[in-house]
N, C-alpha and C positions, 0 to 999 in steps of 0.2 A: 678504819676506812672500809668502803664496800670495795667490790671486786673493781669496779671503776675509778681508782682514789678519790671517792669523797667522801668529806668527813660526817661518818653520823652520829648522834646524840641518843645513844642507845638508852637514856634512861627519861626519854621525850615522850610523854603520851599522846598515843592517837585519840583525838578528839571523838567518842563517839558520835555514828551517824545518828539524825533523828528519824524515828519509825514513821513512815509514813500512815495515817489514818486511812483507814477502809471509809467508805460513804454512811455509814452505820454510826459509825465513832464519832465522826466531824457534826454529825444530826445531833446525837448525843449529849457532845460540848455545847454547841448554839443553842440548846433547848433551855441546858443546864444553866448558862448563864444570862439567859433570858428570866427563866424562874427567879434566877438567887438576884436579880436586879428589884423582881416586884413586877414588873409589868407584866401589863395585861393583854396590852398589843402592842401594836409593829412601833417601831419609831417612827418617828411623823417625818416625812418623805420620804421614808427610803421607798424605792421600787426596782423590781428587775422586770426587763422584757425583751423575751426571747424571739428571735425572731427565724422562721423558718419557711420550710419549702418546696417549692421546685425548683430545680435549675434554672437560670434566666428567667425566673419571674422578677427578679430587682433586689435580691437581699441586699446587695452591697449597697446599692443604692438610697436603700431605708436604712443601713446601717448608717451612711454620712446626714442623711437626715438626721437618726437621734442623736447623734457627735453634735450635729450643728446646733441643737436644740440643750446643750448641755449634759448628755449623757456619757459617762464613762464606758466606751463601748469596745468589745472584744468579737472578733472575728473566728468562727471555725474552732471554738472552746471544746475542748474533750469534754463530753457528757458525764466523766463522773468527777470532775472538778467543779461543776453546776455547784453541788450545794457548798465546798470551800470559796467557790464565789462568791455566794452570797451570804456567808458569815463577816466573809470581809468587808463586804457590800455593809451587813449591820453597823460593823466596827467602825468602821469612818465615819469620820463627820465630814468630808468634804466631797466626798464620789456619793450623797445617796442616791441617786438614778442614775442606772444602769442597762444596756444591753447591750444580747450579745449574740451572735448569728450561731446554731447547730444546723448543720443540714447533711443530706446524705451523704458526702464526703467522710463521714465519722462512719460507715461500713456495717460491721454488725452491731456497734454500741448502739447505734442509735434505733435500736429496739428498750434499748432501757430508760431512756425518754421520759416517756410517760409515767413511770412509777417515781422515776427521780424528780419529775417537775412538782408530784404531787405531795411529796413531802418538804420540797422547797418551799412552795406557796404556804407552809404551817411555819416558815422565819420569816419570809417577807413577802409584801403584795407582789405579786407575779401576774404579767399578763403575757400570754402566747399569742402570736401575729404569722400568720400563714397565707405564706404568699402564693399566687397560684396565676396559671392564666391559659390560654386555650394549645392546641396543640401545634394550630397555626400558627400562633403568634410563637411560640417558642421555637419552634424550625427556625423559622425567619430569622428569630433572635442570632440563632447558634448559624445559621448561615451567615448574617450581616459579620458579626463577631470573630468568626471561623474558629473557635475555641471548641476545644471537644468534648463531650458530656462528662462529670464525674464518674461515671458507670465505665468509661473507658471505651476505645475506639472496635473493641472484637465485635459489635454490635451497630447495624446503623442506628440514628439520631432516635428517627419515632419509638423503634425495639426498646430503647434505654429508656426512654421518658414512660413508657407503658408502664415498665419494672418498676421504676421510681415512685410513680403515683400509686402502685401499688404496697410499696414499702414505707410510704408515707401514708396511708390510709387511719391507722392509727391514732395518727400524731394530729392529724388535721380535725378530729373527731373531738378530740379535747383543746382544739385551741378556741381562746377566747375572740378572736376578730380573725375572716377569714378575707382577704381580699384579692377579687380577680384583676389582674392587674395589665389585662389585655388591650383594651383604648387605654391604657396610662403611658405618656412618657415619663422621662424621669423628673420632670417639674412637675407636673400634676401627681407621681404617687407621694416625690415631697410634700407637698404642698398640701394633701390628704392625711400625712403621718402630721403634718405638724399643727392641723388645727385640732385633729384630734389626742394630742401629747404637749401642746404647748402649756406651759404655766401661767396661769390666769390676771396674774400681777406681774403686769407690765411685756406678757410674754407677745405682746402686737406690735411690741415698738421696738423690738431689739436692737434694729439697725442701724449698724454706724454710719453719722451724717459727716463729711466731712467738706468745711466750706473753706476754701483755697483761693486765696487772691494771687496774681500772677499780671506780668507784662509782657504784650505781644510781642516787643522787640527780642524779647530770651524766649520767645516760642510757647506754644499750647501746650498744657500738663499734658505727658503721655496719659497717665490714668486718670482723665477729665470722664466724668460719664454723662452728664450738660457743663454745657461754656456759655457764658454768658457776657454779653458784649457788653461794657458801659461806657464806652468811650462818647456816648452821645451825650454825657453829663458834663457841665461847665469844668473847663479843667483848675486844679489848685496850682498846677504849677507855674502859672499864668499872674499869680498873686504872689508878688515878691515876701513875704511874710510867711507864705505858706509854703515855699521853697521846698527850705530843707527839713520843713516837719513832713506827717505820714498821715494815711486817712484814720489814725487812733488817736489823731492827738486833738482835745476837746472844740479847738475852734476851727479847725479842719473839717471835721465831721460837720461840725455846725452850718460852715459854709455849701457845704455839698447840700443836707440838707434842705437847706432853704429855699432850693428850686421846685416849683411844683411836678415837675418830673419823677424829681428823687422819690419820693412821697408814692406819685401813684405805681413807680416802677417796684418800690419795696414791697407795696402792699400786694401787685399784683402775683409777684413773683413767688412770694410767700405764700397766697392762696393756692397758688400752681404748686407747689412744691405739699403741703399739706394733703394736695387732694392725689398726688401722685403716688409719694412715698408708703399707703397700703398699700398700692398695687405693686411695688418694686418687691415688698416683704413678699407678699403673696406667691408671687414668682421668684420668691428665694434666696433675694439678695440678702448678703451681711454686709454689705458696704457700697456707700453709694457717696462719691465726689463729686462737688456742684464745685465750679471754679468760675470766677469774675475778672476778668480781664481788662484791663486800660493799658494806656500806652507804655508808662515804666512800671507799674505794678508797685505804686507808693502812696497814690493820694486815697482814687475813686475805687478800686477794686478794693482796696485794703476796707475802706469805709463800710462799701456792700457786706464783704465778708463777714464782716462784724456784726451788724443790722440783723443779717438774714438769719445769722446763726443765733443769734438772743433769740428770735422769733422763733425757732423752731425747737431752741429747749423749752420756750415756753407751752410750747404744744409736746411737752416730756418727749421730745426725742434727746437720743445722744448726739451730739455733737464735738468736733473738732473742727477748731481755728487754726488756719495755717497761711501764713504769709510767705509767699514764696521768694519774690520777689523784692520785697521792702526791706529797706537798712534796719540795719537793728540798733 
């Protein structure tokens, strides 16, 4: 027993610690097993991109942009884990795109930046993104925001940002896309990262559609983003046969159908909905709920729901059916 009676196992070995690699060693390894694999280049997707700065130009903001875009993203990364990143980055198969924000907040490391990106970019495609924007618009920023510079408060706002742009001078030289980001809100600098980073297959339709039938009488979906009334179509529950079926059930649908309303209201509804939903992407959306409503939310919304949504996987969006309201 120790001095405090508890019992020890004095013949327990202590697991040694593992030596952490210097940035030298870690290059070393990834070089090494890059060689002994045979290849000659990168694996096919991987990429890192680093994204940096001034203060209140938007990193964060471009950060949830690459998240949103599929990227494995990390925030405020110590500069000499960079290239242990991106070994990692190699090793996976299911994170290859990657970034990750340094900016001055890293102090005096991030003077070693640039020698370290440059031996990253020899394991995997790297691109540097530097964000910047005038000195007006950044006051204004840290005014709206009232948040205080990295550089720290012993200094007013402009003193700090002068510093900054100067200890980024550097960094900014070797980045590969330099963007002013001063008329940008934060939908337009989106919206700029992601035509420029988006994946070419299929990366214009990501957004989930989700078509939701429901009944006025239990209320509008709170998270309705269009509602759409149908109650002006022939009602089924008016048709003793069609009672107690639903608008899925084949001769339901059939009868709704058959009005020439139904017909021109699908058609047009669908044309609206196609010519919309790039603009909803474009502005950023990842999910967009269309809901149809009738009076118990079992014949004619149910029906719609159904219609609209075939029609717009046909035009390869994603889609969800969801019957809110109908018996199961």
């Amino acid at each position: 027993m120790d001095r405090r009676g508890r019992v020890v196992n004095r013949n327990a070995k202590i697991p040694a610690m593992p030596q952490r690699k210097g940035i030298k060693d870690v290059m070393k390894v990834a070089r090494r097993r890059l060689a002994h694999s045979g290849k000659t280049s990168h694996r096919d997707g991987a990429e890192l991109v680093v994204i940096t700065g001034m203060s209140g130009s938007g990193k964060a903001s471009a950060l949830k942009a690459f998240e949103d875009l599929g990227y494995y993203c990390v925030d405020n990364l110590p500069v000499e884990l960079i290239p242990r990143f991106a070994e990692l980055a190699l090793q996976s198969g299911e994170i290859p795109r990657t970034a990750l924000v340094v900016d001055v907040r890293e102090g005096a490391q991030l003077d070693k930046l640039p020698s370290i990106l440059k031996s990253v970019k020899r394991m995997i495609p790297t691109r540097v993104i530097f964000l910047e924007a005038s000195d007006a618009s950044l006051l204004r920023r840290f005014s709206e925001t009232r948040r205080p510079h990295p550089l720290g408060t012993h200094a007013p706002v402009r003193a700090s940002l002068t510093a900054e742009r100067r200890h980024l001078r550097p960094i900014r030289a070797i980045a590969d896309m330099v963007i002013d980001t001063s008329k940008f809100n934060v939908h337009e600098l989106r919206s700029h990262l992601t035509d420029r980073f988006k994946q070419k297959s299929g990366g214009d339709k990501t957004i989930l559609v989700s078509c939701v039938s429901f009944g006025y009488r239990h209320g509008v979906p709170d998270d309705a983003d269009l509602v759409f009334d149908v109650r002006f179509l022939p009602n089924p529950h008016f048709v003793p046969e069609f009672r107690p079926l639903t608008g899925r059930h084949p001769r339901v649908a059939k009868y709704i159908r058959s009005f020439p309303q139904t017909q021109e209201f699908i058609t047009r509804i669908s044309e609206l909905l196609v010519y919309l939903l790039p603009h909803y992407i474009r502005e950023g959306k990842s999910y967009l709920t269309i809901s149809f409503g009738c009076t118990g939310g079992q014949h004619r919304s149910v029906m719609m729901a159904e219609e609209v949504g075939k029609l717009l996987r046909k035009a390869a969006y994603k889609v969800k059916v969801v019957h809110r309201d109908s018996p199961k």
